[in-house]
N, C-alpha and C positions, 0 to 999 in steps of 0.2 A: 382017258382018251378024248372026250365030250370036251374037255377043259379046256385041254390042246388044240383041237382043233376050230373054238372058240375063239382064241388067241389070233389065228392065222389073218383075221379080217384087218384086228389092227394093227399088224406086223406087216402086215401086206401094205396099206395105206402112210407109215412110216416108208418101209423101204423105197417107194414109190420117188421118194426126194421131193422137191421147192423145182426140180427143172421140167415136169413136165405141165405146162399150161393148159395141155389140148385134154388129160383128166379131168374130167369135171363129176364125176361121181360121191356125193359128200356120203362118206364113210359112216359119219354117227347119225345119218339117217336111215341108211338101208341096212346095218348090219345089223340081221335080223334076232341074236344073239344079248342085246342088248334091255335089260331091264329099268335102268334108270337113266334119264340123260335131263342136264342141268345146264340153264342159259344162265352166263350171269353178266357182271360185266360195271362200268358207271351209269349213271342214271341217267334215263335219256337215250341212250343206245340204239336201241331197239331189242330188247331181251322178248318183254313180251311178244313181240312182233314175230319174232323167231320162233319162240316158244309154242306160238297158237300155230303159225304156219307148218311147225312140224308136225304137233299131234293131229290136223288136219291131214297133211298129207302120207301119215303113217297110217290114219285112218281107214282113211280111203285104198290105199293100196292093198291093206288086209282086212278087209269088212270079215273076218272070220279071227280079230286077234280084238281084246278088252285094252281099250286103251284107258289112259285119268292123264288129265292136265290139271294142273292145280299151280296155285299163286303162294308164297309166303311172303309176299312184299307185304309191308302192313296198309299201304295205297294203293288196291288192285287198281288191275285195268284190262284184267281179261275179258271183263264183261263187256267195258271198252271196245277192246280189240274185236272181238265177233259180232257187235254191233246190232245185237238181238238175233239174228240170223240162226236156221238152225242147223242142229250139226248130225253130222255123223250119229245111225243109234247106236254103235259101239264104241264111241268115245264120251266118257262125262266127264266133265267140266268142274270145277270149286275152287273158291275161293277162299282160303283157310281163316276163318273165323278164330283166332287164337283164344280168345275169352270165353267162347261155348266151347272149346275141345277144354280148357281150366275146367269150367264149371262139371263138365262129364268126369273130368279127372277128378273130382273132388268127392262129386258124388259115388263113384265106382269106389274110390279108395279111404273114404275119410274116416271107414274104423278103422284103418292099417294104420293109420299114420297116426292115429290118436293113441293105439295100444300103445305105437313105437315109442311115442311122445311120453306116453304114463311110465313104460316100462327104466326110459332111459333119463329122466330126472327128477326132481323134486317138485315141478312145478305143480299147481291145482287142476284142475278141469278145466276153471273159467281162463285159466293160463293159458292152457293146453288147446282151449276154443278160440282165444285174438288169435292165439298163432296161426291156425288153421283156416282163418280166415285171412289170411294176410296172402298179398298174393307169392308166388313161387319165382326162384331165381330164372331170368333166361325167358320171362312166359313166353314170348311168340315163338324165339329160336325152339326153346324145349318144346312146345305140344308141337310145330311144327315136325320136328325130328321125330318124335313119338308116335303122331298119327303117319306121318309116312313108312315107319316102319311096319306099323300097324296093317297099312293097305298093302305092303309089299308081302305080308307075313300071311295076312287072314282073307283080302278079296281077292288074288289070285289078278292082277291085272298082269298082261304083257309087256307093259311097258308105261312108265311113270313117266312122263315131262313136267319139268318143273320150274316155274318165270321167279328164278329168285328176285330178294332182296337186294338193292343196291350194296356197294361193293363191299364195304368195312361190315354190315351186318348177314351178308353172306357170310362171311369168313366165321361168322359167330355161327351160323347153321351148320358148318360142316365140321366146325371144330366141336357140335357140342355133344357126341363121346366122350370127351374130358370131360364138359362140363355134367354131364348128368353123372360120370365115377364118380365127381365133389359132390354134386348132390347126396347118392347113394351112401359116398361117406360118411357123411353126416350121419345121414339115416343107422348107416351100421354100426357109428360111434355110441348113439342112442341104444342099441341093442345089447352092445359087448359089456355092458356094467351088469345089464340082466341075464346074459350069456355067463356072465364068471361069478352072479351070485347065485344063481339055481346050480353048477357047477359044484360048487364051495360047501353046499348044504345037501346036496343030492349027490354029489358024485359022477353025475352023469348030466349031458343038458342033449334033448332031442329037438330036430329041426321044426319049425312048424311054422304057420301061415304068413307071418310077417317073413322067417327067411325067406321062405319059397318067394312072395312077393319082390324081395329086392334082389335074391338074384337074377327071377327072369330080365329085371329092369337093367340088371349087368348084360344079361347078355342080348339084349335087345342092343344094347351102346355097343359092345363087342362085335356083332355081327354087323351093325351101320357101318363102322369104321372099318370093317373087312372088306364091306361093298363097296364105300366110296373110294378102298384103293384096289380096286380089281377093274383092271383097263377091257376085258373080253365082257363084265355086264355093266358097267354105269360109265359115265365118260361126262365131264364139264368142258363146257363149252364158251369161252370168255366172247363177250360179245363187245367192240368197239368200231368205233369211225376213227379214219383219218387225219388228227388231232391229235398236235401237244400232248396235253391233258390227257386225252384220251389213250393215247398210247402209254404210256407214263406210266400210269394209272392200271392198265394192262401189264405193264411187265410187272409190278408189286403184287398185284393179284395171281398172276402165271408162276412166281416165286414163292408166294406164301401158299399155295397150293401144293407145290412142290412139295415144300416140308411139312403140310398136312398129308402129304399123301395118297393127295386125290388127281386119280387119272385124268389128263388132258393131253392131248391129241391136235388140236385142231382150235381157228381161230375164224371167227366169220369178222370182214372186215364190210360193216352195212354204209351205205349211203355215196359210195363212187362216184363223181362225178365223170362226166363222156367227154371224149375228146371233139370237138367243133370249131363250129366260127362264132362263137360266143365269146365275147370278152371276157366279162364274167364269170362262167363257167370252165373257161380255160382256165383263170387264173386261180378258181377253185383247186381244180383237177391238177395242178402242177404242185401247189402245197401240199396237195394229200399224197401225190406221186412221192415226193422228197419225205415226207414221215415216213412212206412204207416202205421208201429205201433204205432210213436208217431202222426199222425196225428191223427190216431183215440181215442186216449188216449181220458177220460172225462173230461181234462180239457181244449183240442185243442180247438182252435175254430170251427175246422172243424168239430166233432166228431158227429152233431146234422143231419152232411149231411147223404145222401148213396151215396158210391162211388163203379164206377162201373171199372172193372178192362179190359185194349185193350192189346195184347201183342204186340210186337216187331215183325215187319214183315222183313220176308229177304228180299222181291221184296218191290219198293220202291212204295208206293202207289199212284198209278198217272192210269188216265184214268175211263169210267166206268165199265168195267170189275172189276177190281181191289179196286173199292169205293163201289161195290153192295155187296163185299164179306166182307168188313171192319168189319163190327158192330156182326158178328157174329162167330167172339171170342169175346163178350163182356159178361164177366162174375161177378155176382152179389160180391164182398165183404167183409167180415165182419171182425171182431177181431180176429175171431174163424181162417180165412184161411191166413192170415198173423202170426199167435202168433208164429208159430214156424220159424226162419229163415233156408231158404235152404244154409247147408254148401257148401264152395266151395268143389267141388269133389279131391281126392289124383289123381294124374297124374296116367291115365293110362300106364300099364309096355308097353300093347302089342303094333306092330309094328303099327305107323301112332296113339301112342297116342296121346292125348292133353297135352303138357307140358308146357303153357305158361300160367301166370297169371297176373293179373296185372301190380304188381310190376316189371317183367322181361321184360315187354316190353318199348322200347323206348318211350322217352315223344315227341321229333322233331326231323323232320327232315329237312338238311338245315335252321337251325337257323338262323335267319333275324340280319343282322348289327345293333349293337346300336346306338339310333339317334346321331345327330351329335352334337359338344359342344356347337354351335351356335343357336340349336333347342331350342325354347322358346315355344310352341305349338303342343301339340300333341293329334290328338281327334281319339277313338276309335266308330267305326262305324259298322253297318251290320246289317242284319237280328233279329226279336229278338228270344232269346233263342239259339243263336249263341256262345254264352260264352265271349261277347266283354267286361263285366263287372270284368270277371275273369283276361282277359287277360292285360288288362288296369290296374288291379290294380299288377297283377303280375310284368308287366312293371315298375310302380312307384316302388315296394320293390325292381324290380333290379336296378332301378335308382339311388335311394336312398342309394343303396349300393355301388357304385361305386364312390371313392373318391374326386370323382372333380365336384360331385353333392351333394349338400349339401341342398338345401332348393327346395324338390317337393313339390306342389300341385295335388292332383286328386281329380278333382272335377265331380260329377254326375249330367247331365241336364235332364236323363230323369224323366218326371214323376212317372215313379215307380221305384222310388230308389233301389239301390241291395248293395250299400258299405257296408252298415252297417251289412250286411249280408255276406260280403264276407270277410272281417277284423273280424267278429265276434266283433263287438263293435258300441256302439252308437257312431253314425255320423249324426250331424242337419246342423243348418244354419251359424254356424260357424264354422274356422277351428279348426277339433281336432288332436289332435296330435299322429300320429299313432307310430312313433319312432323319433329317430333324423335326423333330415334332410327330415322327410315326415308325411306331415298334409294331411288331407282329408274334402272335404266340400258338403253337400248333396244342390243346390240350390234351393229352393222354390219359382219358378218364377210368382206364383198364390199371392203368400205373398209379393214381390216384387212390383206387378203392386198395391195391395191393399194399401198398405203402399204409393203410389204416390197418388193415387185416395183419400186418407183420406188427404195429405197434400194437395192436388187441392182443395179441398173441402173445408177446412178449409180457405185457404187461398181468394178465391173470395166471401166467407160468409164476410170477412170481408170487402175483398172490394165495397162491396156492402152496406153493415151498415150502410155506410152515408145517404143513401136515406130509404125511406116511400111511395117510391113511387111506385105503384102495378105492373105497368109496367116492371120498371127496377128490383122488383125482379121475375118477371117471366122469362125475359132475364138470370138472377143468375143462375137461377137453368138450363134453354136451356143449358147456354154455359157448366156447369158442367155437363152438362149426354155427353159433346163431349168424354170424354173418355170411356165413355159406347160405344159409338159408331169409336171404334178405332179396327185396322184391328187386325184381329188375327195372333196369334204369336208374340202381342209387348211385352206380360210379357215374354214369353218365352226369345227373344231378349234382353230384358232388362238384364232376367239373364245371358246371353251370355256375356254383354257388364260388369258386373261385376266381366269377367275374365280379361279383356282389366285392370280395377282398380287393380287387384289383380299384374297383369306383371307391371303395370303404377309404383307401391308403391315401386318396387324393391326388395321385402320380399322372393320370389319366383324364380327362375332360370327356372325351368321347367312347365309347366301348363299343367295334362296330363285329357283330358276329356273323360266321359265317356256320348255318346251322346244317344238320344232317337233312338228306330227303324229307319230304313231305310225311309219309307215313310214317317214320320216326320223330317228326319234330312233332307231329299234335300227339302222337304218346307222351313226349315229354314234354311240354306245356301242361299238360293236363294229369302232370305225374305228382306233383307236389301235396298233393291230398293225397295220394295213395305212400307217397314213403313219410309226411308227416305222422300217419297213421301206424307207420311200424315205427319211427322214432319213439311212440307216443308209449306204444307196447315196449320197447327196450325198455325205457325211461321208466316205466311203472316196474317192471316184471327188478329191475337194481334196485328199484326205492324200496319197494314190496321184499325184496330179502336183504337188506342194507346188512342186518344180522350176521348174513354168512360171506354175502358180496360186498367189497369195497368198491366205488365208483370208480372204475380206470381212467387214467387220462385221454384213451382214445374216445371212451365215451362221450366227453367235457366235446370232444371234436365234433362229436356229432350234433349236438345241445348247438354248439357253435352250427354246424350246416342247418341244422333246422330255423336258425336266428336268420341266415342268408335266403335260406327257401323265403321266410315272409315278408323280408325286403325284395325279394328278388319278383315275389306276388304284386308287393303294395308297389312294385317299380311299373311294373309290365300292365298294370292299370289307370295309370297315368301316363295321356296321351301327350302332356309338356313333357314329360322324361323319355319317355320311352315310344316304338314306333317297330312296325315289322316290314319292311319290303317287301313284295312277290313276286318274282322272277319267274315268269312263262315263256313259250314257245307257241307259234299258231298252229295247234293241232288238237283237234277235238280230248283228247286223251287230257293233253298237260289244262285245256280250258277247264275238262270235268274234274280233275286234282286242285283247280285253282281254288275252286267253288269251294270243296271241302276244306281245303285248310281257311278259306275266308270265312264262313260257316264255324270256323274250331275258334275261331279268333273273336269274332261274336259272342262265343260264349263264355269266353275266358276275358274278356271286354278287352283284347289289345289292338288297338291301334293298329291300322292297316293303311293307312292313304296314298301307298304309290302304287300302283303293279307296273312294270318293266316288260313289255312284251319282248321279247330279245329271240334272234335271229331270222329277220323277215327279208323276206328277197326283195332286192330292188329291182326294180322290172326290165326291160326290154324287149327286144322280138323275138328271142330263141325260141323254140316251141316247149321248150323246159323249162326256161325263167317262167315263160309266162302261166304254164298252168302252175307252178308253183305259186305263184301272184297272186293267180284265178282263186287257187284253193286257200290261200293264208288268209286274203280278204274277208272271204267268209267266214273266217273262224274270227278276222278279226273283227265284224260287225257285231257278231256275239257279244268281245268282251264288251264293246262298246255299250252292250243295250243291257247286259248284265251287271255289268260292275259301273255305270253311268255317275254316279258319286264320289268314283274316285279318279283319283289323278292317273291317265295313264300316260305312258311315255314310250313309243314304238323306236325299237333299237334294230339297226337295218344288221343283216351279216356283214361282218369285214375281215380284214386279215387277222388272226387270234394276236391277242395283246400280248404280251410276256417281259417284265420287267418294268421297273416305275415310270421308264420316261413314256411309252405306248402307253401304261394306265393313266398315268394325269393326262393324257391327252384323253384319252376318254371319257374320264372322269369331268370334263370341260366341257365335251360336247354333250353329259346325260342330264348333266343340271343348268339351272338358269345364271342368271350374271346376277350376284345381288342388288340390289339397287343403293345403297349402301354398302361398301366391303367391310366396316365394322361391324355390319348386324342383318344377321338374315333372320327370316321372318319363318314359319311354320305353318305353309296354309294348309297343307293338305289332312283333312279328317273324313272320318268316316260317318 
């Protein structure tokens, strides 16, 4: 009966419809029923934003209810977001450390997993110890999923808010139920040789410590996956702006949810611009009007959601003052108050009018040097929703235009691809050809690693076939779940190391990448020492039984990725070949992300000489241009005084680019004119 009438809140908030605007009640914040709720969304958004402003205002509404906010991005910025301030005493705060939740997991578990390990093959001790050292499939997705279940199961919190990960590696957190059965598989595969030989000699086999271990860890996955599809306690919540991309990018998310299974309800649609006598802002507020017209169209995918409307703040929303007040412009809606678009206003005659519109304003400022001829490598980096996918491909159309570049590549690593969106054209897993002298390649590093795992597979069934013997094929399938149990980030690297083939073939002069977020891209930069090290362990642990194992040809593939990891090393070290863009935003959050990944880049010595500050207001009288102005100045004085050695390039907001001919146009306006059109020059270092 509790169930049901649990139910009713968001049955009630469905039947409600898209027509009534003057609702303004957001559902997945007061329905008091609710255990877990998840902001996610592209990068850039405002996820965290939302995320802080609810547990704040859940807070405070029930000083008698334990709330947790917590980050699984691997780039926080909750700390960010509250800006020291302090909070609520029943709301705590964390930021998910995924390497000390490993290091706990290791230490709680590492006689279970070593019995398991003994019990289930041939290997030695010192075998059985690389492995155990080595790190674990999924790490940040897995301990993240695990300690949330954790606090949902043993602290007894009311209610869990959670500022995920940008888009393609959410989808890895909520799908990883699957992934922790494969895990677990493994794990039972390891057991069931010592399951059918105490069986075979006893007669009988009793359960004990290692099962009881991996079941709980079933049903801890079992129960997540129950809860992230139960619409009356957890509920996701996609977070986007008004944008192309943006939207786009929302309905893939809104559909792969669907078939994950996970409740969604509701869409907050942040950063609205008002209707005025602003040029600018009009002409803002009429393109956002026209996206959120076709999103809601009947045949969107989105169109089944309710989307709730945030406006565009001049103070930049940071601190609790400033997050208590957020949610309340949050207004319901519908067909009915988008159908009409708001015109751009005529430039006011009188004195201190508004006479600046889009168009009029400059696209950059200080245009950044074109890479140098020597440049083989160029990966675009930063926050997401930063515009790095814009800017990268803008780059390739101005590349490609310059005569003494003839055969670009732009290839995209992150999981939630955007090319295909920004070219306006299908872009997969091979390259298409976007004009002459510039192809484009989306990589699927999930399709990558699967496509090894089915030749691994394939290839030790055979080598195995010779025997009947029960033993050695229980060994078969041990040794084949070892790439079950391979660190995370090797498909991703895989794909990485598929650029190394692309420059190796000599098809290609330029390779310009469009990389994942911030906090995935310095995990993988700084991954190649972590899966060299399990290469290093495969490689020995085959040599070391050459005896029973024949080297499979998939393995030869890896020997081969590991060849590409140290070229792709000795590349990314050399600042003639290689070079990283950074693509920010003026807002204290994306500045405090800049710093870190420039910081990651230092250490790994790669080349950084441009940052791209991209989407800055251009000014005029409105009382919203201008504190937006007021407030971006400042942040942009910072980059100035912080990053003063490198080259930066202030890119104003415009109408979003989509297709080649807007990108080379932009692409014109971000770089200089060379001074020679046979030879540009490479000034910029660090």
């Amino acid at each position: 009966m509790a169930r049901k009438m649990r139910k009713t809140t968001a049955e009630r908030s469905r039947s409600e419809g898209l027509g009534s605007p003057q609702m303004t009640r957001l559902f997945f914040l007061d329905d008091q029923d609710l255990r877990l709720l998840l902001f996610g969304g592209k990068g850039g958004v405002g996820k965290t934003t939302c995320a802080a402003a609810a547990a704040l205002r859940y807070a405070d509404s029930r000083p008698d209810a334990s709330i947790l906010l917590v980050s699984t991005d691997p780039a926080h910025s909750l700390a960010d977001s509250l800006a020291g301030d302090d909070i609520p005493s029943n709301l705590r705060v964390i930021e998910l450390d995924a390497g000390e939740y490993l290091n706990r997991f290791r230490q709680d578990h590492a006689d279970k997993l070593r019995k398991i390990a003994q019990r289930g093959t041939f290997f030695d001790d010192d075998d059985i110890d690389s492995a155990l050292n080595l790190s674990l499939p999924g790490m940040d997705e897995l301990m993240a999923f695990l300690q949330i279940m954790r606090w949902m199961d043993e602290d007894g919190y009311d209610r869990i808010i959670v500022d995920t990960a940008p888009t393609g590696h959410t989808l890895r957190l909520l799908t990883m139920p699957d992934l922790v059965r494969t895990w677990l598989g493994a794990l039972d595969t390891l057991l069931a040789k010592y399951r059918y030989m105490k069986t075979l000699l006893s007669g009988f086999y009793k359960r004990d410590e290692l099962d009881i271990f991996i079941e709980d860890m079933a049903s801890s996955a079992k129960r997540m996956k129950s809860l992230l599809g139960d619409q009356a306690r957890c509920r996701f919540v996609p977070v986007m702006i008004s944008e192309a991309l943006s939207v786009m990018e929302t309905g893939d998310l809104a559909a792969q949810l669907k078939r994950a299974g996970v409740a969604v309800t509701d869409i907050v649609v942040n950063r609205l611009y008002p209707a005025g006598h602003c040029v600018l802002c009009g002409d803002i507020r009429a393109r956002q009007l026209e996206q959120l017209r076709e999103a809601m169209r009947g045949h969107s995918r989105l169109a089944s959601y309710i989307f709730w409307g945030i406006p565009v703040y001049g103070a930049e929303i940071r601190g609790r003052k400033m997050l208590m007040t957020f949610w309340d412009g949050a207004t319901r809606l519908s067909p009915e108050t988008v159908a009409i678009p708001s015109s751009p206003a005529e430039p006011d005659d009188a004195e201190g009018g508004i006479r600046v519109g889009l168009s009029a304003a400059p696209c950059a400022d200080n245009p950044a040097p074109l890479p140098g001829a020597g440049m083989r490598l160029l990966l675009f980096a930063g926050k997401g929703g930063v515009g790095k996918t814009t800017l990268a491909s803008a780059t390739a159309a101005r590349m490609a235009k310059e005569r003494h570049r003839r055969n670009i590549l732009i290839v995209s690593a992150d999981p939630a691809h955007s090319l295909s969106d920004c070219f306006d054209m299908k872009i997969g897993r091979t390259p298409a050809v976007i004009c002459e002298g510039l192809s484009a390649l989306e990589i699927d590093a999930q399709a990558e690693f699967d496509s090894l795992k089915k030749q691994y597979a394939k290839e030790l069934k055979h080598l195995f076939s010779f025997s009947k013997n029960l033993e050695i094929q229980f060994d078969e399938e041990s040794i084949e779940r070892l790439l079950d149990l391979s660190p995370p980030g090797l498909d991703e690297v895989m794909a990485l190391t598929r650029l190394m083939e692309q420059l190796g073939n000599d098809r290609h002069d330029l390779i310009i990448l469009d990389t994942a977020p911030t906090g995935h891209l310095i995990r993988l930069i700084e991954l190649p020492q972590i899966i060299e090290d399990w290469l290093k362990f495969i490689f020995s642990l085959f040599l070391k039984y050459r005896h029973v194992l024949k080297l499979p040809s998939s393995i030869k593939r890896l020997i081969d990725i590991s060849k590409n990891l140290k070229a792709l090393r000795a590349m990314l070290a050399n600042p003639a070949r290689s070079a990283l863009y950074i693509a920010a935003i003026p807002t204290e959050m994306a500045l405090a992300e800049t710093q870190d990944l420039y910081e990651a880049c230092n250490r790994m010595t790669i080349s950084a000489p441009v940052i791209f500050l991209n989407m800055l207001t251009f000014g005029g009288n409105c009382p919203l241009c201008q504190a937006l102005v007021e407030r971006e100045s400042l942040v942009r004085n910072k980059f100035d005084q912080i990053f003063d050695r490198t080259h930066r390039t202030a890119v104003y907001r415009h109408k979003e680019p989509r297709g080649l001919q807007s990108l080379t146009v932009l692409g014109m306006e971000l770089y200089q004119q060379p001074e020679n059109p046979l030879l540009t020059i490479n000034k910029g270092k660090i």
